[in-house]
C-alpha positions as CSV (number, residue, x, y, z in Angstrom):
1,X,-7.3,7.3,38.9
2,X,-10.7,8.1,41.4
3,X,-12.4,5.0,43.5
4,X,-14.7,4.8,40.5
5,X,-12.7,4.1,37.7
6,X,-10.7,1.2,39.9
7,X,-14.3,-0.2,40.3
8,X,-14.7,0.2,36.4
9,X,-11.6,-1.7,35.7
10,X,-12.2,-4.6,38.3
11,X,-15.5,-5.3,37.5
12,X,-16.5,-3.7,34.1
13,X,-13.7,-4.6,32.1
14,X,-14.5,-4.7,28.3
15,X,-11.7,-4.4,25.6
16,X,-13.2,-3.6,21.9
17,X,-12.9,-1.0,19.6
18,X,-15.0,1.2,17.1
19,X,-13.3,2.6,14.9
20,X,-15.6,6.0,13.9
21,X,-13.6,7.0,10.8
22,X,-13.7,3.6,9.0
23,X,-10.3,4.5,8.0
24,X,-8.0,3.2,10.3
25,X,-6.0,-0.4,9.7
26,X,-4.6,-0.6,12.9
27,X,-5.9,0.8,16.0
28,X,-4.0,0.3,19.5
29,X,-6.7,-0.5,22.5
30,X,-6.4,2.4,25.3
31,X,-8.8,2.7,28.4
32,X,-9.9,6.5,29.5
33,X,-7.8,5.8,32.4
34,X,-4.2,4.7,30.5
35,X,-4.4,1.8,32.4
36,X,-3.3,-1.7,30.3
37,X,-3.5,-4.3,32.7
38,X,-5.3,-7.5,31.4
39,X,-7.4,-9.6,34.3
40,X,-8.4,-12.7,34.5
41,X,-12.5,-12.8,32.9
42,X,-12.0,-9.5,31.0
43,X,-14.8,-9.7,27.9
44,X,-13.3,-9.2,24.1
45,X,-15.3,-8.1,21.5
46,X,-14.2,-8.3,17.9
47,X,-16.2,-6.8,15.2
48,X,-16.7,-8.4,11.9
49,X,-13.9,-7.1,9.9
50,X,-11.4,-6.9,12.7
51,X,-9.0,-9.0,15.0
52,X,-7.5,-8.4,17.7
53,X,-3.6,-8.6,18.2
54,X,-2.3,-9.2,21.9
55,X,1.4,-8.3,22.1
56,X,3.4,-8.9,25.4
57,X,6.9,-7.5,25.5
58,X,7.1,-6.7,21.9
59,X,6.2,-10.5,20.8
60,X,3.0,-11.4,19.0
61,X,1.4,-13.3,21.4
62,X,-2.6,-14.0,20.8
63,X,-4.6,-13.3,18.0
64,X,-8.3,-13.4,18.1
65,X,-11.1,-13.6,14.6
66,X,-14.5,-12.0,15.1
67,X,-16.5,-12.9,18.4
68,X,-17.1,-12.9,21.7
69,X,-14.2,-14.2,24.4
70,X,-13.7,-13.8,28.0
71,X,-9.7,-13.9,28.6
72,X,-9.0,-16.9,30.1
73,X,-5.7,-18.7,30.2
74,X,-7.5,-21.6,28.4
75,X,-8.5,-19.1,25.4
76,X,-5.0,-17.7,25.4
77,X,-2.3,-20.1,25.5
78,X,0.4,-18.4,24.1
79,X,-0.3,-15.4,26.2
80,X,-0.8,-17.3,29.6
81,X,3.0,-18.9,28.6
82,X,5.1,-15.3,28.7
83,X,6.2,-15.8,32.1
84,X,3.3,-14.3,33.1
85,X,0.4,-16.1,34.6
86,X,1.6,-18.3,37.9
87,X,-1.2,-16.6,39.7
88,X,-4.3,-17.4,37.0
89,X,-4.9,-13.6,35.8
90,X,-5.2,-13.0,40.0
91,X,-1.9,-10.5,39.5
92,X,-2.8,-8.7,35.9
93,X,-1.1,-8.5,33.3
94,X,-0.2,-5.9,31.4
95,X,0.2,-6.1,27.5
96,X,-0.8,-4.2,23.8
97,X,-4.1,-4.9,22.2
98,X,-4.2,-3.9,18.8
99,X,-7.7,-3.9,16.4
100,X,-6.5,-4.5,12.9
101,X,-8.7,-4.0,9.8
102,X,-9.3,-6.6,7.6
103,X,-11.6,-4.5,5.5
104,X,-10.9,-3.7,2.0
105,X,-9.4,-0.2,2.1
106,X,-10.7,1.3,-2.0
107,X,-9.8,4.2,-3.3
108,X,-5.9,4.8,-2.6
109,X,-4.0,6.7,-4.9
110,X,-0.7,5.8,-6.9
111,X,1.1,7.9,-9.9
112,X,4.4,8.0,-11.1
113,X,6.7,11.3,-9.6
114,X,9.1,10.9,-12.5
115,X,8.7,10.2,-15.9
116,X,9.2,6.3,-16.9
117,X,11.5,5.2,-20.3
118,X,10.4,2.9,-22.8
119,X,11.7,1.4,-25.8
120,X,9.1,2.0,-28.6
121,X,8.5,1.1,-31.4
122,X,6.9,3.9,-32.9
123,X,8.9,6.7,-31.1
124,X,12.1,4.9,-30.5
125,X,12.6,6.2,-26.8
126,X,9.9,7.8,-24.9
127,X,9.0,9.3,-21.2
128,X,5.8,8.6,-20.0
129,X,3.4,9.5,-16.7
130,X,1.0,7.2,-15.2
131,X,-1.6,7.1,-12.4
132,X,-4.8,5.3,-11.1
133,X,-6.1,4.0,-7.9
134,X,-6.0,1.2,-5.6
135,X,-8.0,-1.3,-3.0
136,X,-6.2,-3.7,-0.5
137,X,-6.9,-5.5,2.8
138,X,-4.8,-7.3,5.4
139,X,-5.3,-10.6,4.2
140,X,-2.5,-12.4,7.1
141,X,-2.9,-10.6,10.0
142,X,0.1,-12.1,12.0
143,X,2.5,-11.5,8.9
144,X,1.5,-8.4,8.8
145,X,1.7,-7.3,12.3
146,X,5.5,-8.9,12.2
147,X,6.7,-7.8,9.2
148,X,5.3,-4.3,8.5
149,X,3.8,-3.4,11.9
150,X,6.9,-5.0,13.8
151,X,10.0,-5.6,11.3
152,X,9.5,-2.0,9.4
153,X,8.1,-0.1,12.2
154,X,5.1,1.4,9.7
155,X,2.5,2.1,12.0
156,X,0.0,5.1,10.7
157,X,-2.1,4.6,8.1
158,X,-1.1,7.0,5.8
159,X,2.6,5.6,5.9
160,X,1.3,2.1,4.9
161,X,-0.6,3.0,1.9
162,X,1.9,5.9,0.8
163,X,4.3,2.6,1.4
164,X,2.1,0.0,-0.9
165,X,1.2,3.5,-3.4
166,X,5.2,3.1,-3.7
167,X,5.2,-0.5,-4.5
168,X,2.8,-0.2,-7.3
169,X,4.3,2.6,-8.9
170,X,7.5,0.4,-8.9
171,X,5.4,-2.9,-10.5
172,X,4.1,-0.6,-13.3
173,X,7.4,0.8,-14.3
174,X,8.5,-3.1,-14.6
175,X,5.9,-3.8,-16.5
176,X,5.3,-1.1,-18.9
177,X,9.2,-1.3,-19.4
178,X,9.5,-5.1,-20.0
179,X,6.0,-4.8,-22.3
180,X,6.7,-4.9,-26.3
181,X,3.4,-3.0,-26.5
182,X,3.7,0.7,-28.2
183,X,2.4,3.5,-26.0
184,X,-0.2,4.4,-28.3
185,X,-1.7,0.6,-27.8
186,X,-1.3,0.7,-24.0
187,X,-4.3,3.2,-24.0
188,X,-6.5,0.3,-25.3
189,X,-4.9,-2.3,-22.9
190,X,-5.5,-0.3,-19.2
191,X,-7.4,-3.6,-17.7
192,X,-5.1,-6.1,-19.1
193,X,-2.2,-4.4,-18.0
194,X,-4.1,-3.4,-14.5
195,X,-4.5,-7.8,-14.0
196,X,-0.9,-8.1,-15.2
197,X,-0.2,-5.6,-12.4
198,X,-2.2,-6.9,-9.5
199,X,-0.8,-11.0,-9.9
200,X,2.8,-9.4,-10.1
201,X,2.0,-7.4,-6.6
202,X,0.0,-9.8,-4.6
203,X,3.1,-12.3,-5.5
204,X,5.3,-10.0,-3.8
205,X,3.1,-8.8,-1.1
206,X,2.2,-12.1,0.8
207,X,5.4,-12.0,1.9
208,X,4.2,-9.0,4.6
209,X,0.1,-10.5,4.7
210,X,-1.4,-7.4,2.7
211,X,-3.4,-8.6,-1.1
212,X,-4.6,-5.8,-3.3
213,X,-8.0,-6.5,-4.3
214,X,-8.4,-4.2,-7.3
215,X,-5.5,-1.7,-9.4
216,X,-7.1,1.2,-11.6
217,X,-5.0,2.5,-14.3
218,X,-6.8,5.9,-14.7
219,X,-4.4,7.5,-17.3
220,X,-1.1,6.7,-19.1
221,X,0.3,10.2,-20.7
222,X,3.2,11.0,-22.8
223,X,5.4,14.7,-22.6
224,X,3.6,17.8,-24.1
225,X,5.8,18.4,-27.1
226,X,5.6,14.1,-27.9
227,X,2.1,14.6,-27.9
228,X,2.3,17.8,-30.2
229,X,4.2,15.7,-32.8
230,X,1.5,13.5,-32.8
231,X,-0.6,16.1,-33.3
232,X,1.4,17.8,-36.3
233,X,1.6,14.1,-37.6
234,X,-2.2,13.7,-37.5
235,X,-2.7,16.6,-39.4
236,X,-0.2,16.0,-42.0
237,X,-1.9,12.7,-42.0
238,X,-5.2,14.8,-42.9
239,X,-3.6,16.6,-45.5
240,X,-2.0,13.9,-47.3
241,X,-5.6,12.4,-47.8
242,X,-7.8,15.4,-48.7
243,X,-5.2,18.5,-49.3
244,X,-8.7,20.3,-49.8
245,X,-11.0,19.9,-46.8
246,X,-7.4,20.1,-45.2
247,X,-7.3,24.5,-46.0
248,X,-10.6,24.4,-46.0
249,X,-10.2,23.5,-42.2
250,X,-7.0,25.5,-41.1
251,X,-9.0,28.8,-43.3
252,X,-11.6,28.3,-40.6
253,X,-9.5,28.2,-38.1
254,X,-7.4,31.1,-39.3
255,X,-10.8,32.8,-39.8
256,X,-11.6,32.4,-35.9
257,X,-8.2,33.6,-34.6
258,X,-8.4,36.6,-37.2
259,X,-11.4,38.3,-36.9
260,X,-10.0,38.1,-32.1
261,X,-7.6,40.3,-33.0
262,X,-7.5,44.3,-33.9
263,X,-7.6,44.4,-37.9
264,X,-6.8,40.8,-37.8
265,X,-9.4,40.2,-41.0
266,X,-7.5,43.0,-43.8
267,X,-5.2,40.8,-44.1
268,X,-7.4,37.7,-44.5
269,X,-7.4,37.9,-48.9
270,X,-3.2,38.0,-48.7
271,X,-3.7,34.7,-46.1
272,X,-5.6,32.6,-47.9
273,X,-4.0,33.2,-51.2
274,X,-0.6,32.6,-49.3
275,X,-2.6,29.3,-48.0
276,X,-3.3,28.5,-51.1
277,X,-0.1,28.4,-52.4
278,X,1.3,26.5,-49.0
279,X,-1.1,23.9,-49.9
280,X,-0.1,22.9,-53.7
281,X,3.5,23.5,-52.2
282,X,2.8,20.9,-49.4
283,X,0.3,18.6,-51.7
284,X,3.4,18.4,-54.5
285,X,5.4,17.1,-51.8
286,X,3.4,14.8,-50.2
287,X,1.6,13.8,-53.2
288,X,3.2,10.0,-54.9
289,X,4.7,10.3,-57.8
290,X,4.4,7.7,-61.2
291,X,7.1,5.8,-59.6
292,X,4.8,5.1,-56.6
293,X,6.6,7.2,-54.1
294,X,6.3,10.5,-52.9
295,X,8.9,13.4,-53.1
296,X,8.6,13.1,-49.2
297,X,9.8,9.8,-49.5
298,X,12.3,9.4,-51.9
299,X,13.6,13.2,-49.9
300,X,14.1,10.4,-46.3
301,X,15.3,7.7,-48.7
302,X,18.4,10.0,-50.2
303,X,18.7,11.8,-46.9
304,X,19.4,7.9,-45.3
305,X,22.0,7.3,-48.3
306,X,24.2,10.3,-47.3
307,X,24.2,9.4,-43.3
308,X,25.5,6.2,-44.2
309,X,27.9,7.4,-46.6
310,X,26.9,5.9,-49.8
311,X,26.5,9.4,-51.4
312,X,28.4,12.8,-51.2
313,X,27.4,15.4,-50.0
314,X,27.4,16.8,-53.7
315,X,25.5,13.9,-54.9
316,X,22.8,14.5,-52.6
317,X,22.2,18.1,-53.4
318,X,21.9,17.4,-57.1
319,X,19.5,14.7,-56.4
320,X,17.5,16.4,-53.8
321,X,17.1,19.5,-56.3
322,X,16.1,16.7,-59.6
323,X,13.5,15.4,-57.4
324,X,12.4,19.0,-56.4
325,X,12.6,20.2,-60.2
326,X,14.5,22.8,-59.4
């Protein structure tokens, strides 16, 4: 360190901090010249949105809300009482100063890495995927510093929001677990589960002085081939109503895909009269019968009788094929 930087630090001495990126929570103070001696007079400047966190000999000693302060034994009581101030701040002292954020941090992302298993009523069992954002701010600075900063050693930024990501993955899959709604009416419920969701976290996080502001449930999904079958289900849904604009529908389609490929349309006629057929086939089956019931039906009725071992198998093959007419 040159003549002029020892000048600097007798005379000049300003702790604050700026922090450029906007995206830091905690930010330890360092001069140019490495040097983290403390002296008696030094100026503090804490910005709106910060405080600043004295620690001497790993213990939280002094912590300081926006302003202006000039370090003082009388402004720092705890500090001046470490053993370290017989001589007024005439012998420095050297301790950490910290700039915490108390900012809201927006825009943090959270999603399930494994698939999530719910009861439902619809589907029985199910897997689904989930993810959204998140906004938080240190709400208890000196919690904070002890339990996460201190006690679990997280320091970096991206390791405490990757650590709070973690803790709202782990609140969803409570919730959506414990909730009796059916997948298909979660869609419909994203803000009243997302308020379910933030009481439950900020319950469990003022234990370590961090409250999450907002949660974003962006999209709740279920596997490909569950979603297929709802697919296959919509459309025999279709059918069942109106068996006509139902061909009409897949013949258009059929049309499009045909006339891609290399003599795809020759065989058009042979399809649609094929179609045709598949269609009264399907309609017949579908379609209720006097008794009120379709054949599909009464076919998952009989088919439930034989699993439970009311009728033979013999029984059930002679009454599938009556209600066939075959």
């Amino acid at each position: 360190m040159g003549l002029l930087d020892a000048v600097k630090d007798q005379f000049l001495d300003v702790i604050e901090y700026v922090d450029k990126s906007n995206k830091l929570i905690v930010s330890k103070y360092q001069r140019e010249s490495g040097n983290n001696e403390l002296k008696q007079g030094a100026k503090v400047i804490v910005r709106e949105s910060q405080c600043a966190v004295f620690l001497k000999g790993g213990k939280l000693a002094d912590i300081l809300p926006p302003g202006t302060y000039s370090l003082t034994t009388g402004n720092f009581p705890v500090l001046s009482s470490l053993k370290a101030f017989p001589y007024l701040f005439i012998s420095p002292v050297i301790a950490d100063v910290y700039f915490v954020s108390t900012r809201q941090f927006i825009d943090n992302k959270w999603a399930t890495k494994n698939t999530i298993m719910k009861r439902d009523k619809n589907f029985n069992m199910v897997r689904i995927r989930a993810f959204g954002k998140f906004a938080f701010r240190i709400a208890d600075v000196p919690t904070f510093m002890r339990e996460i900063f201190g006690t679990k050693g997280i320091v970096m930024t991206y390791d405490i929001v990757e650590y709070l990501s973690s803790m709202v993955t782990e609140a969803f899959s409570v919730a959506v677990s414990e909730s009796e709604m059916s997948v298909l009416d979660l869609a419909t419920e994203y803000r009243k589960l997302s308020s379910e969701l933030q009481q439950r976290l900020n319950t469990q996080t003022a234990a370590i002085g961090v409250q999450f502001s907002d949660i974003l449930i962006e999209n709740i999904s279920l596997p490909d081939e569950v979603e297929k079958l709802i697919d296959e289900q919509s459309g025999i849904g279709m059918a069942k109503q109106d068996m006509a604009s139902f061909m009409q529908y897949q013949t258009a389609r059929a049309m499009r895909d045909a006339s891609k490929q290399e003599g795809g349309l020759a065989g058009l006629g042979a399809g649609m009269a094929l179609g045709g057929t598949m269609a009264q086939n399907i309609h017949d089956t579908v379609a209720p019968t006097a008794q009120g019931k379709s054949k599909a039906e009464q076919l998952r009725e009989l088919k439930a009788l034989l699993d439970e071992g009311i009728l033979t198998q013999e029984e059930f093959a002679a009454e599938k094929k009556r209600i066939l007419g075959k």
